[in-house]
N, C-alpha and C positions, 0 to 999 in steps of 0.2 A: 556753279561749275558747269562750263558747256557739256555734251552730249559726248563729244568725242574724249572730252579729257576724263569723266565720266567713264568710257571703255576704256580706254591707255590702262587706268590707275584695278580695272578689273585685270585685265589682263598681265597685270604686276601680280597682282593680287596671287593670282592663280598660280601662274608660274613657279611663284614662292612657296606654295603650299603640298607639291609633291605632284605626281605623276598622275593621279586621279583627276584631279583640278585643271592639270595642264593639260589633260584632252578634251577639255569639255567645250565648246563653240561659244566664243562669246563674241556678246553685239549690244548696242542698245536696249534697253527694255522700252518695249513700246505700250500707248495706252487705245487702247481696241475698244469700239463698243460691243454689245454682252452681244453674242451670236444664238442662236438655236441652242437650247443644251446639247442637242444628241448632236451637235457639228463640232463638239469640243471634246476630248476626252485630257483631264489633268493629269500633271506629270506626277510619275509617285514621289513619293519622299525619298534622299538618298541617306543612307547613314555615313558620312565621312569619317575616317576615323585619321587623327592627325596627331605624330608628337610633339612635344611641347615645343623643342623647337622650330620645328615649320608653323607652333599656331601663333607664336613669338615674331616669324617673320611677317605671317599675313596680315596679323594685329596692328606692325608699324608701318604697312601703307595704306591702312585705312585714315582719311585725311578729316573727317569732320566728326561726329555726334559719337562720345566718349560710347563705350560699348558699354555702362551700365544703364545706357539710358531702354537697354532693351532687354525682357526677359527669358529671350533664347540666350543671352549672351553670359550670362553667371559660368564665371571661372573657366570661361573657355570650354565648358561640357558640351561633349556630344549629344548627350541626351537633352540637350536646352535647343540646339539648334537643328538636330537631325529630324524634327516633325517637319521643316519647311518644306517647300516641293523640289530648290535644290540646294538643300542641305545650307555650310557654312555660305554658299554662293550668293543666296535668297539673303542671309544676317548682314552681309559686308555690303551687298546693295541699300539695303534699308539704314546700313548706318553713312552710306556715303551719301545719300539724298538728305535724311536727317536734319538741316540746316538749316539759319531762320533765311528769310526771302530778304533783300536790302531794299530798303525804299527809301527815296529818293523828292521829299515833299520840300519845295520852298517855304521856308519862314520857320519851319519846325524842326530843329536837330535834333539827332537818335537820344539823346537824353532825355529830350519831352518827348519823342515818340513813346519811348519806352513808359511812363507817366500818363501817357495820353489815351483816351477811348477814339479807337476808328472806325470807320466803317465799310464794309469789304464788299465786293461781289468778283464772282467769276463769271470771265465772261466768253474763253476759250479760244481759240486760232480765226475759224475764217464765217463759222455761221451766221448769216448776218442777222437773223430772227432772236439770238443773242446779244448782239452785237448794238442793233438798234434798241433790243429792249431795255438795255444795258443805261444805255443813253438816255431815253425816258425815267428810267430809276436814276440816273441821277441827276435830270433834272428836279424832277419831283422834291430830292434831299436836300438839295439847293436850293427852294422854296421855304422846304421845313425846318431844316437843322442846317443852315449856311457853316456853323460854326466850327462843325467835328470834320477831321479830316479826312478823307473817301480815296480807295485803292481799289482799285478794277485787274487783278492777275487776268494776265494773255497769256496764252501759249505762243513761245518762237516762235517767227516766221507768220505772225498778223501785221499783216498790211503797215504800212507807216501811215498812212489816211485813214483806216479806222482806228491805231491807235491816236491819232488828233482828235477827231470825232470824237472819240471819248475824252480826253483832256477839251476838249471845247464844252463838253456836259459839264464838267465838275470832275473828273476822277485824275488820280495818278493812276499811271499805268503802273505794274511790276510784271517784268517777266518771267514766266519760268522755262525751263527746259521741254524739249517738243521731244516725244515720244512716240512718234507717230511713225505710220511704216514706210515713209521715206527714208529713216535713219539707219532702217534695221529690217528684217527677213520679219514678217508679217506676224509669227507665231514666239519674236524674241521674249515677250513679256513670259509667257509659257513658263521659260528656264530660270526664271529670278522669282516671279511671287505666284504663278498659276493667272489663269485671266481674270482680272483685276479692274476691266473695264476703266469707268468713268472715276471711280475712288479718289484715285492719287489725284487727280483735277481738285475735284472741291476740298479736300482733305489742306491740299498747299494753304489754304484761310487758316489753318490753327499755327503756320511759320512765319506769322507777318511780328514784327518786333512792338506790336504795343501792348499796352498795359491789360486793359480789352478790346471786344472787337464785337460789331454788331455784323452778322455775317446775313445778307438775305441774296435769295437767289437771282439769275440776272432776270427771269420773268416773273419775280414779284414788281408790285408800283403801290406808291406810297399817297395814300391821298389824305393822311392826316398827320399835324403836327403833334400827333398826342405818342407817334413814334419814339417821341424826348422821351416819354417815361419809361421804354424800355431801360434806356441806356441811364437815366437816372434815377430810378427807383427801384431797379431791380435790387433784391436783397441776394448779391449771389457769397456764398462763402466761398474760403478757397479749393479750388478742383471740381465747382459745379460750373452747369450750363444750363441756359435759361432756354427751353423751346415749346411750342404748344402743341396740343395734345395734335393726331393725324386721324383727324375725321372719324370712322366708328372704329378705329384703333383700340381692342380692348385691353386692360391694364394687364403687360407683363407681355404685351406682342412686342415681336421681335424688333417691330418700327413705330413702338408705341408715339412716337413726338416725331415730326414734321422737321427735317432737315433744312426747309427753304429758312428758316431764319433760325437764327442762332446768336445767343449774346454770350460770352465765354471769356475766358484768358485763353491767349493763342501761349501753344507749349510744345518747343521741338519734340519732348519726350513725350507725349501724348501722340503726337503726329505719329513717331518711331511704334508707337503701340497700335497704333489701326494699321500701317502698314503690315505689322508682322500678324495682326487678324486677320486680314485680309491674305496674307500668306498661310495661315491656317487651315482657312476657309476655304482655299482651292478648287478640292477635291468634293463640295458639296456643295448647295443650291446655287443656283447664279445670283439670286437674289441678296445671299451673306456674305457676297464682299463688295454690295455697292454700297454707298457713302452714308443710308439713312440708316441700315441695318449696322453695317460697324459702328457708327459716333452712339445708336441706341446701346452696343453693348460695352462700347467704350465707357461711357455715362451712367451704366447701371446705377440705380438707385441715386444716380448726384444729379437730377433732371427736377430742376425749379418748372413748373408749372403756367407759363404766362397766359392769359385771356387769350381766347380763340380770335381774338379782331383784330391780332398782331401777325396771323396768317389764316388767313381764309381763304379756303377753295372751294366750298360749298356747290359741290356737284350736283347734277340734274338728274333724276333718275329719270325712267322712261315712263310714261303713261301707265298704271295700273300698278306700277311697281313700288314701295316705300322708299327704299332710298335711306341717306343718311338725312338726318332733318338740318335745314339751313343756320348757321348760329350765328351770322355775324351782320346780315344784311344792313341792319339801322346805325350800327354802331360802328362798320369797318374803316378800320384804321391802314391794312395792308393785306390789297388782294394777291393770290397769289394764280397768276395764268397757266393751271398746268396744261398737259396736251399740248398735241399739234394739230395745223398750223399755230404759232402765237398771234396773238392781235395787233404785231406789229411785224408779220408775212408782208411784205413788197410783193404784195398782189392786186390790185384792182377793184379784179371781184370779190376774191376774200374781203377786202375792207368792206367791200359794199355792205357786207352782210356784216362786220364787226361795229361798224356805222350806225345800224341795227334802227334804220327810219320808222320804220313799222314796229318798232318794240317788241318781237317775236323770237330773237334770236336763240332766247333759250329752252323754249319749245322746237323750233322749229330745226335746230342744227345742234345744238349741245345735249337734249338730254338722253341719257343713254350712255352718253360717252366723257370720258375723262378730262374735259375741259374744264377747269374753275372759275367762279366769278363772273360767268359768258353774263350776268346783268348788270356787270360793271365796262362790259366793254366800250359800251355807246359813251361813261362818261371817259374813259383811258381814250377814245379815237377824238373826241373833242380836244383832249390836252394835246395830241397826237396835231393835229391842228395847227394848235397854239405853239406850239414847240416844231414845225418843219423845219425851221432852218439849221435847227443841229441834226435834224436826221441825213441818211446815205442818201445819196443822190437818187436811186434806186425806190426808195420808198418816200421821199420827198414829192416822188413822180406819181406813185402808185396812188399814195394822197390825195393831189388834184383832181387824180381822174375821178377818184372815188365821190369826192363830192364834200364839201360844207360839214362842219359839226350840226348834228339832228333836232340840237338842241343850243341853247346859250352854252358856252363854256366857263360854267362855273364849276370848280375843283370842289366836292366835296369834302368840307372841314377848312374852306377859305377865308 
């Protein structure tokens, strides 16, 4: 559902539900990145109190995700829904987003989709440090697993050129709804779930209509085929998810497993349930309502355990200091490039240094700081190389200047 039809059906909504509802400003909800905490103060929670005929009316323009699928929603109680930050407002958002995402793959109808294992990344509106790494991941998949079929979610309003770029890598595109504060007054998300950041982004992966879904993030890269045994060996029962552990994560921390990849059954009513944690969470760290801390406690105790080499980020610490110890170097199957810049930055210079001639990179610039993998970059800027002509014209350029792979451009695990 677009954005505006989206507000029309709130503002029914409201209307219907009595004279408290009907004053309240409604607009888009937008998705914001996480600010300064002391720049944000949350809204409180309202108690709406509604007779049964007005909750009779509101009930029947809610247009999509039956309302048991959420556990504010039991019998229409107040006391289910009056914790959110605006009351019944926050419940009737969450059930009108709710929905699976439609996709749209040649050769595959929704019947095998539904049947079939895909594989997802988000890859978001206009960053192209996204955008192109997006494109690297799936070329990479396209090496590996040609077979399974790959969705790249955008946010409205990406380019029609980078959504080709990416269908020239391998991906279907899927859209979602932009939230963004061209839609709507900068602080709209505030009045629906509290700030909510990056969430609702990654979270759209658990509404794609297949059977499962390998979910990795768009700055992971895939340098081995041994990625198949996620998707086929994995022993997942039903309502777990398969992710690995998060670097010195001790057991029972709140982001114990690694959000960059994730093997799952995608499930509106699961999605319906982070959202209303995330509506929760509001009013408390910033940290409890972005996307690794909800799906960790969405997931409590249904979290399969897969080998550390299916996401490695294996950080640098500084000289003198211990650090987490490296676990994946010999055996890596899927690095994961956190931090910024990523190593696919249309920069020059940056590449120069991700290029990493001199072999130093990870002394000399990574450690200390939150980059993963930085000694897997020299072999990602050699594939980077091999693969220019699907990258943005932009960093196609940045390439050149940069210089030669350092090395032969042999993919490890080729």
């Amino acid at each position: 559902m677009a954005s505006r039809v989206l507000a029309a059906l709130l503002v029914i909504a409201v209307r219907g539900a009595g004279a408290l509802l009907a004053r309240a400003e409604l607009s888009d909800p937008v998705v914001s990145r996480p600010a300064p905490r002391d720049a944000w103060k949350p809204p409180q929670a309202q108690r709406i109190a509604l007779s049964k005929s007005a909750w009779e009316q509101l009930r029947t323009t809610i247009a999509s995700a039956p309302q048991e699928h959420l556990r504010g929603a039991s019998g229409g109680s107040e006391d289910g829904y009056s914790k959110y930050p605006m009351g019944l407002m926050t419940m009737q958002f969450i059930m009108n987003v709710s929905r699976e995402i439609p996709i749209d793959i040649e050769g595959l109808s929704d019947k095998e989709a539904r049947s079939a294992t895909g594989i997802v990344t988000h890859t978001g509106k206009n960053n192209m440090d996204y955008i192109d790494h997006a494109i690297m991941l799936g070329r990479a998949l396209k090496k590996h697993v040609p077979e399974y079929p790959m969705v790249a979610i955008a946010v409205e309003g990406m380019k029609e050129a980078n959504q080709e770029l990416l269908r020239q890598a391998g991906w279907h595109v899927a859209m979602v709804e932009d939230w963004g504060p061209e839609h709507c007054s900068g602080n709209c998300a505030d009045r629906f779930l509290g700030r909510w950041g990056d969430s609702f982004e990654k979270l759209n992966a658990f509404r794609l209509p297949f059977k499962k879904a390998l979910f990795l993030d768009a700055d992971t890269y895939v340098f081995s085929g041994e990625i198949r045994d996620v998707m086929e060996n994995s022993d997942l029962q039903e309502g777990q998810i398969a992710m690995v552990h998060d670097t010195c994560k001790r057991k029972g921390d709140k982001e114990e497993y690694n959000s960059g990849l994730m093997f799952y059954e995608p499930d509106v009513k699961r999605f319906a349930h982070m959202l209303e944690l995330i509506a929760e969470h509001s009013d408390g760290e910033v940290g409890d309502i972005l996307d690794q801390r909800i799906i960790n406690e969405e997931y409590r105790d249904q979290v399969v355990q897969l080998h550390d080499k299916f996401n490695c980020i294996d950080l640098v610490p500084k000289p003198g200091q211990r650090g987490c110890p490296a676990k994946c170097q010999e055996d890596m199957v899927v690095a994961h490039f956190t931090g910024m810049p990523k190593p696919a930055r249309a920069a020059a210079g940056w590449l120069g240094l991700v290029r990493d001639k001199a072999q130093n990179i990870s002394s000399s610039i990574c450690a200390g700081t939150n980059h993963g993998c930085c000694y897997k970059y020299r072999d990602f800027y050699c594939d980077m190389t091999r693969e220019a002509t699907f990258l943005s014209k932009q960093l196609q350029k940045a390439v050149t200047e940069a210089g030669e792979c350092a090395r032969p451009p042999v993919m490890v695990g080729a």
